[in-house]
NUDOGU-635118 format. One record per residue (C-alpha): x negated, y negated, z; residue number from 1. Coordinates in steps of 0.02 Angstrom, whole numbers, plus 50000, padded with zeros to 5 digits. Layout:
REM NUDOGU-635118
X_Y_Z_NUM
...
This chain:
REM NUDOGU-635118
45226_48538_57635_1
45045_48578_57574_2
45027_48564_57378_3
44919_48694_57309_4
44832_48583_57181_5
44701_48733_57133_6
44830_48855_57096_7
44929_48707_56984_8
44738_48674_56876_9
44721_48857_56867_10
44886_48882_56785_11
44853_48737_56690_12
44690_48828_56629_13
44760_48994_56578_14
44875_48895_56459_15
44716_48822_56366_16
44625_48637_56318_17
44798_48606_56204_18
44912_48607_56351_19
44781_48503_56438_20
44729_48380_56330_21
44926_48367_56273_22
44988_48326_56443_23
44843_48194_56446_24
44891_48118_56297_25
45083_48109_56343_26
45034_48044_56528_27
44926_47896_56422_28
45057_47847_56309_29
45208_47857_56389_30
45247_47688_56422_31
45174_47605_56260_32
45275_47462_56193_33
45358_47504_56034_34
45261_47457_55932_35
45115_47573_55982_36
45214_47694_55963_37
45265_47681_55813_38
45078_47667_55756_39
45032_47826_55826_40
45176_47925_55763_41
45129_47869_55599_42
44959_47920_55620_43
45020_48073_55634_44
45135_48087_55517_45
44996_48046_55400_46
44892_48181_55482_47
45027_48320_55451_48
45082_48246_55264_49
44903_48260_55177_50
44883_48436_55270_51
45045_48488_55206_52
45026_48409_55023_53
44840_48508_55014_54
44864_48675_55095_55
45052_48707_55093_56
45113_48796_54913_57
45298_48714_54920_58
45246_48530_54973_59
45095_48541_54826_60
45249_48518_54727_61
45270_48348_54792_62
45198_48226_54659_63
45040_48180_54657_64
45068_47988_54636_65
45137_47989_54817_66
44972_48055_54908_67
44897_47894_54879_68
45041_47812_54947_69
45020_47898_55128_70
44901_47798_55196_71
44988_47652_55150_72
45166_47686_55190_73
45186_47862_55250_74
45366_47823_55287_75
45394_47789_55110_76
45301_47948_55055_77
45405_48063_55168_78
45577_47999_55081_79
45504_48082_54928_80
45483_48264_55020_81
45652_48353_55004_82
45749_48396_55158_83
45741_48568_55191_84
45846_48689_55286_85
45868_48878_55339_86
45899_48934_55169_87
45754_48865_55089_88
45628_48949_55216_89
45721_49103_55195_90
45667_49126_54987_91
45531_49036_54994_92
45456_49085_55172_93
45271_49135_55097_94
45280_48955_55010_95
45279_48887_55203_96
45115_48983_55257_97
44957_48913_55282_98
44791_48970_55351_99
44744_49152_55419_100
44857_49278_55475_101
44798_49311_55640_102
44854_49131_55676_103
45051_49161_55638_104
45150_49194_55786_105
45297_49265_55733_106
45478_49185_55792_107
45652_49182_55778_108
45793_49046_55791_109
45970_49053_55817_110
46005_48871_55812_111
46190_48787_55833_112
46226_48815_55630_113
46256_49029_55699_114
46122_49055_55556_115
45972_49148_55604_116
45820_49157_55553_117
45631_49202_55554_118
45504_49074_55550_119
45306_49080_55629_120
45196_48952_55734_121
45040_48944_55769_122
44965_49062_55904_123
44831_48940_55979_124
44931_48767_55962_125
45123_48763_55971_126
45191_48839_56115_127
45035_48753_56209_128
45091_48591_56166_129
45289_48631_56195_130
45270_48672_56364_131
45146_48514_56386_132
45298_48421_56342_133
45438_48529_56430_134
45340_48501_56574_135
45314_48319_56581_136
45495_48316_56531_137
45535_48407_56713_138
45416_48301_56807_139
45539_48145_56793_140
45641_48251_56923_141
45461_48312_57026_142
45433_48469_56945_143
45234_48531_56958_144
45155_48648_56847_145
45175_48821_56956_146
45334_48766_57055_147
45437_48922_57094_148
45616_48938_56984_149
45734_49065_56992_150
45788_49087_56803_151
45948_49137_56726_152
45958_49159_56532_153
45924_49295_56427_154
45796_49355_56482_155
45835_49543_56582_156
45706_49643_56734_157
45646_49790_56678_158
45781_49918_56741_159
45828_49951_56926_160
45768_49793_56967_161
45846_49659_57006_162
45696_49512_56992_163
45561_49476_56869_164
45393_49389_56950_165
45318_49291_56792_166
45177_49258_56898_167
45090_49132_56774_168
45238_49019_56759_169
45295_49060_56943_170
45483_49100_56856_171
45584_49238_56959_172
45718_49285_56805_173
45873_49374_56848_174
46002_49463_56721_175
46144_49345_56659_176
46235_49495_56594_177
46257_49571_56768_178
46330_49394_56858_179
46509_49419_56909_180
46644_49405_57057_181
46570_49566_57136_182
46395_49541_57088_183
46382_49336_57147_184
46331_49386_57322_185
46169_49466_57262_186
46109_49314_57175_187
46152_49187_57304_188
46031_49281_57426_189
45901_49309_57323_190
45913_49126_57280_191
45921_49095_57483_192
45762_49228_57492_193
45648_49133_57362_194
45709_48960_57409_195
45647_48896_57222_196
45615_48740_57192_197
45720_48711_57045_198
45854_48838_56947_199
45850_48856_56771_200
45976_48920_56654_201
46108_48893_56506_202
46230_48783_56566_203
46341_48910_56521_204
46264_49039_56651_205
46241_48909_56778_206
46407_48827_56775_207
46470_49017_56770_208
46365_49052_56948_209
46442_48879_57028_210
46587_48943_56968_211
46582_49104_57075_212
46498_49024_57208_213
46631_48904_57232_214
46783_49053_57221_215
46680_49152_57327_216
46647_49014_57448_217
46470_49027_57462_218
46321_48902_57463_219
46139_48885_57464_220
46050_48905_57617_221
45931_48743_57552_222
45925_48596_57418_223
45851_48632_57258_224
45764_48484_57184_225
45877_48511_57005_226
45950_48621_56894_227
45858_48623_56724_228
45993_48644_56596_229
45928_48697_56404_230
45966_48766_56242_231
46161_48725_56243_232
46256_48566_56263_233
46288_48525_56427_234
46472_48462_56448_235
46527_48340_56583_236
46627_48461_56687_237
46486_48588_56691_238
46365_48456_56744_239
46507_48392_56882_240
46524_48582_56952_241
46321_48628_56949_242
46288_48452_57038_243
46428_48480_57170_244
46393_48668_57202_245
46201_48645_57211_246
46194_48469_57282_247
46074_48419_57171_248
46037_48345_56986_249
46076_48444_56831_250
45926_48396_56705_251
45941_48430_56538_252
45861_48420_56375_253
45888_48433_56195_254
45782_48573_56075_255
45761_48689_55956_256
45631_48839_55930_257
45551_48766_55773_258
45491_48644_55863_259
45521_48488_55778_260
45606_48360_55876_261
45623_48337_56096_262
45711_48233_56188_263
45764_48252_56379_264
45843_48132_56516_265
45734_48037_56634_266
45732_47968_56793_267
45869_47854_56787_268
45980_47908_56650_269
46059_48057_56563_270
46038_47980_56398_271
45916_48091_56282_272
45762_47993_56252_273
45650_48086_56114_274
45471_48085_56107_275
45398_47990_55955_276
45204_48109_56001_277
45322_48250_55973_278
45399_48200_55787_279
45461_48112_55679_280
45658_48110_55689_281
45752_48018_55540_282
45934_48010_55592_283
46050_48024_55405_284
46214_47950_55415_285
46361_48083_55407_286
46509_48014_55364_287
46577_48092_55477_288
46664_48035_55665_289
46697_48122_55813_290
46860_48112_55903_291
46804_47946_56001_292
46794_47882_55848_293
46588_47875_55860_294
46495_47889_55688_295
46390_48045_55703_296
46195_48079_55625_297
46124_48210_55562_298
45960_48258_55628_299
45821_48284_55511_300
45653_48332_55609_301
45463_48347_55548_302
45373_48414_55676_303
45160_48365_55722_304
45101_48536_55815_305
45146_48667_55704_306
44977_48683_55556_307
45005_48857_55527_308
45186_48807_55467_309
45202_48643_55458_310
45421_48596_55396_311
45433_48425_55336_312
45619_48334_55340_313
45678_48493_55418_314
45886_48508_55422_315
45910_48548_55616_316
46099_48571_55598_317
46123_48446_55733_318
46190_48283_55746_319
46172_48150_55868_320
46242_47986_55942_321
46124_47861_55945_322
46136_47753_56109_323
46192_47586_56094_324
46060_47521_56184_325
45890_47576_56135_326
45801_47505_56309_327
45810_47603_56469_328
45755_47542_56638_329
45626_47675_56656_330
45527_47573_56534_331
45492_47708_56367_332
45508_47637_56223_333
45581_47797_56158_334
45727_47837_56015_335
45883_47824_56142_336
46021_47972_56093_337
46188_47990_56198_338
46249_48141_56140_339
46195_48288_56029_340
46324_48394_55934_341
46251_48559_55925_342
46275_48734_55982_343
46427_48723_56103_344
46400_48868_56224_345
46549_49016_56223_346
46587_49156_56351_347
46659_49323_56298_348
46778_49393_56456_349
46729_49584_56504_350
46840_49739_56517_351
46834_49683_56714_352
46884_49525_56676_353
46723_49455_56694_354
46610_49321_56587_355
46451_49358_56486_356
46365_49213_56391_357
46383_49237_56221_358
46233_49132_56190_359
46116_49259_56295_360
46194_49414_56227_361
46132_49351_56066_362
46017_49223_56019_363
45926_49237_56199_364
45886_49419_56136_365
45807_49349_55962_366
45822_49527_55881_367
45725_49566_55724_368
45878_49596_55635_369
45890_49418_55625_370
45775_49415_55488_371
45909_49483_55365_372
46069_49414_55429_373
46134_49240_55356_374
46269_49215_55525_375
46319_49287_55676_376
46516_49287_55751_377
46586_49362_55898_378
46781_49371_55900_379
46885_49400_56044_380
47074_49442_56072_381
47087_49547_56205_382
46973_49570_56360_383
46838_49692_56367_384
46828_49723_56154_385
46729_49586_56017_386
46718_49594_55838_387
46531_49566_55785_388
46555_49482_55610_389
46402_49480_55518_390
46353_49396_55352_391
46192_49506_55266_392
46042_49400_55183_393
45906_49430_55097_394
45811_49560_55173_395
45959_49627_55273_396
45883_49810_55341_397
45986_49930_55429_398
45860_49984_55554_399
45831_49826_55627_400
46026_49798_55645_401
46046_49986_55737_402
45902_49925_55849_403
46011_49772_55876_404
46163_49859_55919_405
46065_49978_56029_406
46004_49828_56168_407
46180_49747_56146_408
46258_49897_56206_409
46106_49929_56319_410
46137_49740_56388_411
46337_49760_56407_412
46364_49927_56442_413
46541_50018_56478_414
46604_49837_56479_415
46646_49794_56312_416
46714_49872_56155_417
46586_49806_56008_418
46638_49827_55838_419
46518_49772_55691_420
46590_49719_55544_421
46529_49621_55390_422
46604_49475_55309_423
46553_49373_55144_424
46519_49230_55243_425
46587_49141_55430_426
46692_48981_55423_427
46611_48820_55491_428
46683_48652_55531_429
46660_48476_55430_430
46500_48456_55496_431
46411_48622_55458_432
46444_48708_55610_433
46484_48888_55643_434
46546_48920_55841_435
46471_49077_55885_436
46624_49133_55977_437
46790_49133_55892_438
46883_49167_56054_439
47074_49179_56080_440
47065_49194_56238_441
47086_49066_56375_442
46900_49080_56472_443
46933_48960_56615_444
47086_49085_56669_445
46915_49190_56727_446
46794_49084_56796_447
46798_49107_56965_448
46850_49307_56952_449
């Protein structure tokens, strides 16, 4: 098969010198020895301390004896910034600006604590360098810059159709909403018509079409190269049932919008391995153990490639299981994580007893209303109706949450019953968490229907 190695530099160019010089950088460094590495991240985490400490209203706070420490130790320094989280953005968000407006790209973030929230980036560097590093990320399975995917998250077509062509990206996006027993046909042959290279979707959505596939007896027509798996956990039996259906690997990766820490699988391994160009991770002890008796982290991220925002010892509302062994055979000298305990993907079941991801009903939308709402829970008893608890914040405006309830209902239709309620606040487990989904029902009774 030809490659088309002008269309890849073209695409490569539309997404700017960042992206390029980025992917350069990562391609250079990759296999440094540890050391190395851990001289360049501190270079940078030099680079983004003094530009915090100088332009950044809440980190001028920091005192002023530790800003001749940075060069020197800029580990050190950092343990004297105070670790951050959600709530601190929220009242103090203006504290967290920097430089001209017309630089702020606004955002939003769901995040696996069911707290949204707005934050911005900037326009001309972040999302540059993210997909630099998503990218290089997917190459360890042979993805190329322009490769054709067939997409299923939260993103919808515009209505009456059935595909979106994002021509730059070469991403064909289908609705997760409409996926179901009757509908499964549809996407296997338009799957079969674009014969992507790779599929990419929650691992909630994907295991949800191998589900139906499987029921429904039907296959691919070809071999996908993998199954690119993001922004949920992906469990063991979902990975079993999307590498059995599609005959190929299920890649996955571990996030968050802010943009703060990144670590994916590689060639050989499943374990996360997280890029030290990216961030700088710190990994707190808990206290806490998970039911294998495993002593879990918490994650605390500052990020490099975000000036225009820059959140130092950031509280991702994650925690991790470091890998025993920090060496892998694919020779990166990277921080080695086995497991990430974050947002665990839900399903709400239909009035047709069908499954919709609760995951891309609502933080793959990333309404405005998130702005002014502390959490988010769906709760289910009976198929077909969902409680919407919500918990107001500061800046809570009831236009933004009618617009919010308009595109659920638009996105669901005559399917469910949605009632929105408010609550003081949600419950969350030891740990900080908050499932999105309080459901009573038994989902795997409908996978498959």
């Amino acid at each position: 098969m030809r490659v088309d190695t002008d269309g890849i530099v073209l695409r490569a160019l539309l997404l700017g010198p960042r992206y390029i010089a980025k992917r350069i950088a990562i391609g250079r460094t990759r296999f440094l020895s540890a050391e190395q590495h851990e001289r360049l991240q501190l270079r940078s985490l030099r680079k983004i301390l003094m530009h915090s400490i100088r332009n950044v209203s809440f980190y001028r706070e920091i005192p002023t004896a530790c800003i001749a420490d940075i060069f020197d130790d800029p580990k050190k320094v950092l343990r004297d910034f105070p670790i951050i989280d959600k709530q601190t953005i929220r009242k103090r968000l203006d504290d967290f600006l920097t430089g001209p407006p017309y630089r702020r790209l606004r955002a939003t973030s769901g995040g696996s604590t069911g707290t949204p929230f707005v934050f911005y980036m900037d326009r001309f560097i972040t999302r540059q360098v993210e997909k630099a590093f998503i990218f290089d990320q997917w190459s360890r399975v042979g993805y190329r810059f322009g490769d054709a995917i067939f997409n299923l998250r939260g993103r919808t077509p515009p209505t009456g159709r059935f595909l979106h062509h994002d021509r730059l990206f070469n991403i064909h996006f289908a609705s997760s909403f409409n996926l179901t027993a009757q509908s499964v046909g549809d996407y296997v042959n338009a799957i079969n018509q674009l014969r992507p290279r790779f599929l990419h979707g929650y691992p909630s959505t994907m295991y949800q079409l191998a589900a139906l596939m499987e029921s429904s007896g039907r296959r691919l027509s070809f071999q996908p190269r993998a199954v690119f798996c993001g922004s949920e956990k992906l469990f063991p039996y979902q990975r079993a049932k999307i590498e059995s259906v599609f005959d190929c690997r299920a890649y996955h990766w571990y996030g968050h919008s802010e943009c703060l820490a990144l670590g994916g699988a590689c060639e050989h391994s499943d374990t996360l391995h997280f890029y030290p160009q990216y961030g700088f991770t710190e990994l707190l002890p808990s206290g806490v153990t998970d039911e294998r008796g495993r002593e879990l982290f918490e994650i605390v991220a500052t990020g490099f490639n975000n000036p225009v925002m820059p959140l130092i010892r950031y509280r991702t509302g994650d925690y991790a299981v470091p890998s025993a062994s920090q060496a892998c055979r694919c020779g990166r000298n990277y921080l080695l994580i086995d497991e990430v305990v974050g947002r665990q993907q839900e399903f709400i079941v239909d009035a047709k007893d069908s499954l919709i991801s609760a995951t891309s009903l609502i933080f793959g939308q990333h309404y405005a209303a998130f702005a002014g709402l502390e959490s988010i829970k769906l709760h289910q008893k009976r198929p077909g109706e969902i409680d919407v608890i919500l918990v107001k914040g500061e800046g809570f405006r009831e236009d933004l949450l009618r617009d919010m309830e308009t595109r659920m209902w638009e996105l669901v239709g005559d399917r469910m019953i949605m009632r929105f309620l408010f609550a003081e606040k949600t419950e969350k487990t030891a740990i900080g968490k908050a499932r999105l989904v309080d459901q009573e029902l038994d989902v795997s009774a409908y996978l498959g229907r």
